[in-house]
Legacy VTK file of the C-alpha trace (Angstrom):
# vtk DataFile Version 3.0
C-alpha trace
ASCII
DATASET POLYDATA
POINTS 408 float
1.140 16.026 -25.707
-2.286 18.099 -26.097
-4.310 15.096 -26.119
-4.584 14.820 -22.220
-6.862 13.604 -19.542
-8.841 10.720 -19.267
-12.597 9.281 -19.321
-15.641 9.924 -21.344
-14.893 11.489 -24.041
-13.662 9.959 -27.769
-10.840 11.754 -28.795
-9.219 13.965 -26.674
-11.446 16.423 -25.027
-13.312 14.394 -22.584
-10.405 12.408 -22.344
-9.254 15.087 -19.638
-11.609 13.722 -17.123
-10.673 10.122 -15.423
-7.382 8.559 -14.168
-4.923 10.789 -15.884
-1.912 11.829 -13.578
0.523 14.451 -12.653
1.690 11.655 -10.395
4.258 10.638 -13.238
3.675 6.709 -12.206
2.427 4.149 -15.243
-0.494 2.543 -15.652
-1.261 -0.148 -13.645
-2.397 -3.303 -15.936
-2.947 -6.314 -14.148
-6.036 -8.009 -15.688
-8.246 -7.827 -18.789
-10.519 -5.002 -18.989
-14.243 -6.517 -16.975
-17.391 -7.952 -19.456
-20.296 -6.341 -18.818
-23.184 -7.997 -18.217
-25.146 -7.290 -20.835
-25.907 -4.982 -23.771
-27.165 -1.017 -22.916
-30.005 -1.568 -25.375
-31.478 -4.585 -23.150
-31.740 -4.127 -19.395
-29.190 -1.330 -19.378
-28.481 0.488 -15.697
-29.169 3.721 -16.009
-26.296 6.217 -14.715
-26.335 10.133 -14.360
-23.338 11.869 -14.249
-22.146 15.343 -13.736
-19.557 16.227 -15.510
-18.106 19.233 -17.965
-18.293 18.914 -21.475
-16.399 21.110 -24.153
-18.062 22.970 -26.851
-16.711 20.702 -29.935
-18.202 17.104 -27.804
-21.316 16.054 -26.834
-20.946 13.612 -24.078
-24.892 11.792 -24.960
-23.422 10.466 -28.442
-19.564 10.596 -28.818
-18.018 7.223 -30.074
-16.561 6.596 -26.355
-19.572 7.308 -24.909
-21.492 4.436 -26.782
-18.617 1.839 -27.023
-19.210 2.053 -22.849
-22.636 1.923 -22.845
-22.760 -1.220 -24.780
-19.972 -3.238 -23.341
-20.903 -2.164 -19.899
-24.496 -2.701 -19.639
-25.226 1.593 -19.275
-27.629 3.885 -19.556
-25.858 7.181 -18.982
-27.525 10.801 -18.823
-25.378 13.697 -18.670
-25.800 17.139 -16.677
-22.995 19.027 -18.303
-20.988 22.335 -17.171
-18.155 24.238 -18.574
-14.776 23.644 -19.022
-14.350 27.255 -16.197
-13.212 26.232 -12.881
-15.254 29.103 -10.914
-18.205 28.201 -12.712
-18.234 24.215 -12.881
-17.311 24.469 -9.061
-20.345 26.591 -8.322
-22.605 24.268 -10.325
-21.261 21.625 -8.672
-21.723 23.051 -5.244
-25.512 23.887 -6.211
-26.288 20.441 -7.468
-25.049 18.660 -3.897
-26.753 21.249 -1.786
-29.813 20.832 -3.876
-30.190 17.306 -3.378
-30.627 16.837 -6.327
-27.321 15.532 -7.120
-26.250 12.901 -9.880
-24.776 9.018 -9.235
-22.154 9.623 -10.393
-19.204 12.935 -10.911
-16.612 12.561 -13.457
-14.431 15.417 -12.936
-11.237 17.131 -14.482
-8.658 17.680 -11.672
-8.087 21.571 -12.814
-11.435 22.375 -13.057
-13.695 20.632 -10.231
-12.592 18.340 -8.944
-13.335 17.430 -5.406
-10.645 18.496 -2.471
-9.213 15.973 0.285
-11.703 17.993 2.275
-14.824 17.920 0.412
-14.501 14.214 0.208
-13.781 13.306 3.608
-17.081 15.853 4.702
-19.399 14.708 2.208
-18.320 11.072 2.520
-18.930 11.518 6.460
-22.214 12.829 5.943
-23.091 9.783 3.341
-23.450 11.597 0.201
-20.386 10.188 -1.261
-20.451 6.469 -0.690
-16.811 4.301 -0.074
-15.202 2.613 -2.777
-13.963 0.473 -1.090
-15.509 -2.831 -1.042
-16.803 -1.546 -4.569
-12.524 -1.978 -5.621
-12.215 -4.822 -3.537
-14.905 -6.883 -5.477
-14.953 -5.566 -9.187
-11.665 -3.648 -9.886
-8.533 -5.763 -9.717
-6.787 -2.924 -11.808
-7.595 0.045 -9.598
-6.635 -2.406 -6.353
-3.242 -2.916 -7.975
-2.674 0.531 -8.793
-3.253 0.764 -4.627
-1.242 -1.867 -3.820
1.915 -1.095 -6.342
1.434 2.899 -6.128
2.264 4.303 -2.461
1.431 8.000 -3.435
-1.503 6.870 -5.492
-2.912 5.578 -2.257
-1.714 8.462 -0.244
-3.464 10.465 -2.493
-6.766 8.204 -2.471
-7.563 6.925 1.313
-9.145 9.641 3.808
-7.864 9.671 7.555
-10.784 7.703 8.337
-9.417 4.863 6.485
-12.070 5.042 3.287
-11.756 5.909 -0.698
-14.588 8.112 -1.404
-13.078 8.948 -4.460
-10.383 8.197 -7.337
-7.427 10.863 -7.912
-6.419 10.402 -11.798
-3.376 8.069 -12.660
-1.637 8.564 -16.000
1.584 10.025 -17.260
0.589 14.079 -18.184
3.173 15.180 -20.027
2.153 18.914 -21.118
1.154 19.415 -17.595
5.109 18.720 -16.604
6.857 21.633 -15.943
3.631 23.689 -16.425
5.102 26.971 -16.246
6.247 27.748 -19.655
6.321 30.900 -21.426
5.215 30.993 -25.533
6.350 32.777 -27.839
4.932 34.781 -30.830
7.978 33.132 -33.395
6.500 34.752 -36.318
6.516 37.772 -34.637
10.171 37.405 -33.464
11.487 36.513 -36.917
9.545 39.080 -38.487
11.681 41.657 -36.007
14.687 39.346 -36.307
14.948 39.344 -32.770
16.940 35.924 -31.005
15.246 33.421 -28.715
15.975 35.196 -25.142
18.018 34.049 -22.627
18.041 36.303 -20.273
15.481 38.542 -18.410
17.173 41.593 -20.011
16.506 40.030 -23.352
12.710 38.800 -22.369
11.920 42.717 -21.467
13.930 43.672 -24.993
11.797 41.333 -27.034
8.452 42.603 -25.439
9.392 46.251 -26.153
10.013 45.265 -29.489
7.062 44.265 -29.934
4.937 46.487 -28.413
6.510 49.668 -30.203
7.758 47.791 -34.095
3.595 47.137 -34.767
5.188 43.045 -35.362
1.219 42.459 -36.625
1.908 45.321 -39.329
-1.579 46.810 -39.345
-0.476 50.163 -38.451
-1.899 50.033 -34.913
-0.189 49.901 -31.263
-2.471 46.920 -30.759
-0.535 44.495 -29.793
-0.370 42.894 -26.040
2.908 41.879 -25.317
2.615 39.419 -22.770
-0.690 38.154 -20.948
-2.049 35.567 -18.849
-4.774 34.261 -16.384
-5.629 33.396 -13.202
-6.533 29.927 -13.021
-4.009 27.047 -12.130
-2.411 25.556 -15.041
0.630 27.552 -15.636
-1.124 30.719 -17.270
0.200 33.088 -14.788
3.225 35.419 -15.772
4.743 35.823 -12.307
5.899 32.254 -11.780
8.091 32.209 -15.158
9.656 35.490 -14.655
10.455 35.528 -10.903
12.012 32.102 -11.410
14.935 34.030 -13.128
15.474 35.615 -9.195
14.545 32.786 -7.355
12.452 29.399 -7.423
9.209 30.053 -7.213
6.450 26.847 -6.885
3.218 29.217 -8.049
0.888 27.754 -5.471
3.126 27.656 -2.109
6.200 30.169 -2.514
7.612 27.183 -0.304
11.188 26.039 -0.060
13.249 23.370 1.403
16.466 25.029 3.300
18.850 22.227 4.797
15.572 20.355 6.302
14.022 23.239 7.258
10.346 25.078 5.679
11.096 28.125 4.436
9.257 31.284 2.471
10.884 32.388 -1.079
8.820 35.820 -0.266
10.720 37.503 2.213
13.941 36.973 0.459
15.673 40.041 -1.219
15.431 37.958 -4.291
11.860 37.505 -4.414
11.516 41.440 -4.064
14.258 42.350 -6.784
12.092 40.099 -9.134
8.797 41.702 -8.310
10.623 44.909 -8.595
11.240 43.784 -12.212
8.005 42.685 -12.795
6.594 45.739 -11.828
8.561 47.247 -14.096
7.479 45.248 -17.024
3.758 46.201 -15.896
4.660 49.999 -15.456
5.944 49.713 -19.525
2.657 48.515 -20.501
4.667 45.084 -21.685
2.074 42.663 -19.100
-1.415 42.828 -20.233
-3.475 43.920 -16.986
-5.649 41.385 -17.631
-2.966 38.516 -16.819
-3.911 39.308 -13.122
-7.285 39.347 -13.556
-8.996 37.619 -16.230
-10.000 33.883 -16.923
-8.970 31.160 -19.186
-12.020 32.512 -21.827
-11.160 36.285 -21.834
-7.283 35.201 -22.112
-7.880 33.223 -25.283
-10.291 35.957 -26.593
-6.928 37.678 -27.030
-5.476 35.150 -28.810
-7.692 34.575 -31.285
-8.465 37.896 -32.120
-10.030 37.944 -35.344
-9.210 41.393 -36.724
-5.074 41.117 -36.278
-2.800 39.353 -34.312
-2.586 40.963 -30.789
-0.467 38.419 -28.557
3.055 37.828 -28.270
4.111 35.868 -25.419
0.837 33.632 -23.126
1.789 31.920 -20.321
0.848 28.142 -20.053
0.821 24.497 -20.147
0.377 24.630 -23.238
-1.004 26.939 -26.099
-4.131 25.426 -26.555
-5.045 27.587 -23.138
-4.808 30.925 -24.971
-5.264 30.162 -29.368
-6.830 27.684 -30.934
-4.960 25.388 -32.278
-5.158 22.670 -35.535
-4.798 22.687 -39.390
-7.633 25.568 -39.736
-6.570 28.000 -37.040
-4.970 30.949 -38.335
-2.791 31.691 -35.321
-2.138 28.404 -33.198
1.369 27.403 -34.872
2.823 30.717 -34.504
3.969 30.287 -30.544
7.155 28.077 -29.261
8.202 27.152 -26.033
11.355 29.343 -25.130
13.373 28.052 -22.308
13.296 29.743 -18.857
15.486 32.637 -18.202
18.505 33.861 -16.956
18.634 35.670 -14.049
20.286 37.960 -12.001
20.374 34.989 -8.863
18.987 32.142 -10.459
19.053 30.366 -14.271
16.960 27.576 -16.313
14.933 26.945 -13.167
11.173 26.121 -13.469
8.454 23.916 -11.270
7.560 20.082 -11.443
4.499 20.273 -9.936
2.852 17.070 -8.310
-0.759 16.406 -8.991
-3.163 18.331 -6.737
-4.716 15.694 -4.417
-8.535 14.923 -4.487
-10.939 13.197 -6.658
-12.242 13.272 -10.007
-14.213 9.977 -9.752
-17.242 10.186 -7.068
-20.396 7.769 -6.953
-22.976 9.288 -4.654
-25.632 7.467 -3.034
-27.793 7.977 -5.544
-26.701 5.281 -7.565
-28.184 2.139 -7.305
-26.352 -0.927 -6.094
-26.343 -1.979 -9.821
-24.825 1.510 -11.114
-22.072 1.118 -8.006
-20.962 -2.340 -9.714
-20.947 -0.828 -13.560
-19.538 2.373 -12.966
-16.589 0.867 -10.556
-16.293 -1.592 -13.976
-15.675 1.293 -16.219
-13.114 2.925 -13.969
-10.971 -1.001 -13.997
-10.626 -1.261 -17.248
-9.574 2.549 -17.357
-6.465 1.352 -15.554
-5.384 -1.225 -18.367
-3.315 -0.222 -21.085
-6.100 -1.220 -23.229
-8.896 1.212 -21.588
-6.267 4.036 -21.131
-4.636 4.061 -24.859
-8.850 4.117 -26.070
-10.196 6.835 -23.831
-6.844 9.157 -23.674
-5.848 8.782 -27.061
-8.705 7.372 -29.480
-9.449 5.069 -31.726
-6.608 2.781 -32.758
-5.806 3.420 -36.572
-8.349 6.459 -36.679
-6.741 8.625 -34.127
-3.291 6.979 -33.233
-1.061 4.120 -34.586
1.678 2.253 -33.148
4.971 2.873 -33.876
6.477 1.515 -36.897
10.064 0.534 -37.777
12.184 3.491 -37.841
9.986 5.674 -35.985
11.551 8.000 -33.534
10.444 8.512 -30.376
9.420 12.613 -28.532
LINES 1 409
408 0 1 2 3 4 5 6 7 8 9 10 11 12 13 14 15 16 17 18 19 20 21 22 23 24 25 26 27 28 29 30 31 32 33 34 35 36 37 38 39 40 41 42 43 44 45 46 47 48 49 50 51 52 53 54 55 56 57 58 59 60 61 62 63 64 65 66 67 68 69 70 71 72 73 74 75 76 77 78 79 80 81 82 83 84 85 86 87 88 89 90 91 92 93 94 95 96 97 98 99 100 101 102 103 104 105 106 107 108 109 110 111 112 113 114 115 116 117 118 119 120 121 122 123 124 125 126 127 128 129 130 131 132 133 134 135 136 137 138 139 140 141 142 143 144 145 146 147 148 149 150 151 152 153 154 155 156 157 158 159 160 161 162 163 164 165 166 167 168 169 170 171 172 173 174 175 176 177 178 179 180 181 182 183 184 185 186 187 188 189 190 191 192 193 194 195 196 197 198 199 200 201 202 203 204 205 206 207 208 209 210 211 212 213 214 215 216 217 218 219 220 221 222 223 224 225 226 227 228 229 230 231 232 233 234 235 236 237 238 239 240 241 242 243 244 245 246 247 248 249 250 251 252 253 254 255 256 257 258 259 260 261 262 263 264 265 266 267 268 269 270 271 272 273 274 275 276 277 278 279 280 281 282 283 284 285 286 287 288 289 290 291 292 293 294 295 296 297 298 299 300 301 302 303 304 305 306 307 308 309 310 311 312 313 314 315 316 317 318 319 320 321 322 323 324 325 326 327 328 329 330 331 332 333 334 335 336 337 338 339 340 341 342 343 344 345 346 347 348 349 350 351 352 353 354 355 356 357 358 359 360 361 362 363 364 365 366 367 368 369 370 371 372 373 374 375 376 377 378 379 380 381 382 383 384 385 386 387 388 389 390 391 392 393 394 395 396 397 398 399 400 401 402 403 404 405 406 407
C-alpha cells in the first residue's frame, strides 16, 4: 500500500508520478502495450523531461528508465526537483517563464502537478500542446479509459473542448481515507495504555506520554503529536475535529438536504477547535504541525538521538519515519481508528483525486517525441505497463498470488 504512484521510476518511488488515481476506477486495458519503432541506442528521439526525483533514484539509469528507452525508441534527459511541493512548484514555474522549458512534465499530483487552470492558460497560449489527436492516433488505451471513464474525462477535457494534459488513473489505496492518525504502539505498550476510542482517551494517551518520558532517556523530549502543512493527510485538525463534526480538510463543505453548507460556523466546529486548542495550550500538538513541511516533520521522526514522536498525522507513515528492515523507528506506529466524539463517531474523509495534470508535452517536443511519449503513456494504461511501473519487476519486486494466499 506504500508502493504508490505511477511512471518513471523502477520500484516504487518514481512510480508516484503517471496515471495513478484517487479516482478509485481500474485500469483501463484494451490493447497490447505499442512497439516502438526502434531501439534507443540507434536513431533514438531524444526527450527532456521535468520531473522530481527522490533521493534513493536516479531517474538517468533506473531499470524502468532503460527498459523504456529501449522498447520505445528514447532518448530521455532529466531536469530533476524535489519531492517538496512549494519548491518543485516554484521550479516549475521558473522553467515555463524562462522559456526554457522541457518536452515533456511528468508530475506527481501532490507535489506539482498542473491545475485545471494552469492547463487551460498555458494550453491557450500554446505552450502546452493538445493531446488530442496525439490519443486519437497512438493510444487506444488512454482513449478507452475516456470513453469507459466519465469522471476520468471530466477530469481530463478543458472547457474549450481540448486535453492538454493526463490526470493519473489507478486504484491509490494509502491515499483512501487519507486522514489517519499513527500511533507510537511501542510507546503505548510500554505505558500500557489501550488503543483510544474516544477524544477523552486521545488527550489521555498524549499526556501520558508527554509527562511518563515513554522514550526512557530521562528527558521531557518527547513531541506528542505533530504534523505538516502540505496536503496528504499530515494535518492534525482534520482527524480530531472529525470527532465534533465532518470535516473534508480542503473545503469545510457539506451537503444539507441539497443544499451547500459551511461545517465552520456550526457550534460543533467551534467546540472541537475549542478542544484542539486545548490540546495545543498542554503542549500535547507540536507547534510545528501548523507550520512546518513534510522534511522538518520527518526530521522529528527520525530523530537520531531518542525517539521523540508519538502520534504523526498522515497517509501513511512513510511521510514522517523512514520506514524498511534497517530503520530503527518505522514499525513502531499503527493506524488507530478515528475517534469518538462528543457529536460525531468513526467519521473520516474519502477524498477524490485533485483534478489537473501530471502528464504535459510542451511544444518543445518534436513531432517524433509527441508520438513516443503519447506511446509510453498507452501502454501505462494496460495491466501490463501499470503492474511494471507501479509495482516492479515481476518475481524481483512482486509475485502473483499463489494457492492459499489471502488477500489485504
Amino acid at each position: 500500500m506504500r508502493k504508490s504512484r505511477l511512471l518513471f521510476m523502477a520500484l516504487f518511488v518514481f512510480a508516484s508520478i503517471l496515471l495513478v488515481s484517487c479516482t478509485g476506477a481500474p485500469a483501463a486495458p484494451v490493447a497490447a502495450p505499442a512497439e516502438g519503432d526502434s531501439g534507443a541506442a540507434a536513431g533514438a528521439v531524444p526527450i527532456t523531461i521535468f520531473s522530481p526525483q527522490g533521493t534513493d533514484v536516479d531517474l538517468e539509469t533506473n531499470s524502468f528508465t532503460k527498459e523504456a528507452e529501449e522498447k520505445f525508441g528514447i532518448d530521455f534527459t532529466f531536469q530533476t526537483t524535489t519531492f517538496d511541493g512549494n519548491s518543485a512548484k516554484e521550479q516549475r514555474q521558473i522553467s515555463l517563464a524562462s522559456g526554457d522549458y522541457p518536452d515533456l512534465y511528468m508530475l506527481i499530483p501532490w507535489v506539482d502537478q498542473f491545475s485545471q487552470l494552469e492547463l487551460l492558460k498555458y494550453g491557450q497560449q500554446g505552450v502546452i500542446i493538445p493531446l488530442n489527436d496525439l490519443i486519437a492516433e497512438h493510444a487506444p488505451n488512454v482513449q478507452a479509459a475516456l470513453d469507459n471513464y466519465p469522471l476520468f474525462r471530466a477530469m481530463t477535457v478543458a472547457p474549450d473542448g481540448n486535453i492538454y494534459g493526463l490526470p493519473q488513473l489507478i486504484e491509490c489505496y494509502h491515499c483512501s481515507y487519507a486522514n489517519k492518525m499513527w500511533v507510537n504502539t511501542k510507546w503505548r505498550d510500554a505505558l500500557g495504555i489501550e488503543v483510544p476510542a474516544t477524544t477523552e482517551e486521545f488527550q489521555a494517551m498524549l499526556e501520558a506520554f508527554k509527562s511518563q518520558d515513554p522514550n526512557g532517556n530521562g528527558q521531557a523530549d518527547e513531541v506528542p503529536l505533530s504534523g505538516s502543512i502540505e496536503d496528504y493527510g499530515v494535518r492534525p485538525l482534520s482527524y480530531l475535529m472529525n470527532g465534533f463534526i465532518y470535516s473534508d480538510d480542503r473545503t469545510y463543505l457539506i451537503l444539507n438536504d441539497g443544499k451547500v453548507d459551511t461545517v465552520a460556523n456550526k457550534p460543533e466546529w467551534k467546540e472541537g477547535l475549542t478542544y484542539i486548542k486545548g490540546l495545543y495550550d498542554a503542549g500535547l500538538i507540536d507547534p510545528g504541525a501548523f507550520t512546518q513541511n513534510a522534511e522538518a516533520y520527518k526530521k522529528i521522526g527520525d530523530n537520531a538521538e531518542a525517539q521523540l514522536l508519538g502520534a504523526g498525522a498522515g497517509m501513511h507513515p512513510a511521510i514522517f519515519v523512514t520506514v524498511g528492515p534497517e530503520a530503527p523507528y518505522g514499525a513502531d506506529y499503527d493506524a488507530i481508528p478515528p475517534l469518538k466524539g462528543p457529536h460525531a463517531e468513526y467519521s473520516t474523509f474519502l477524498p477524490n483525486t485533485v483534478p489537473g495534470a501530471t502528464f504535459v508535452l510542451t511544444n518543445k517536443a518534436s513531432p517524433e517525441a509527441q508520438v513516443a511519449a503519447i506511446k509510453l503513456v498507452d501502454s501505462m494504461f494496460t495491466e501490463e505497463g501499470q503492474l511494471r511501473a507501479h509495482f516492479g519487476e515481476e518475481g524481483k519486486d512482486w509475485r502473483r498470488p499463489q494457492e492459499g494466499d489471502v488477500a489485504l
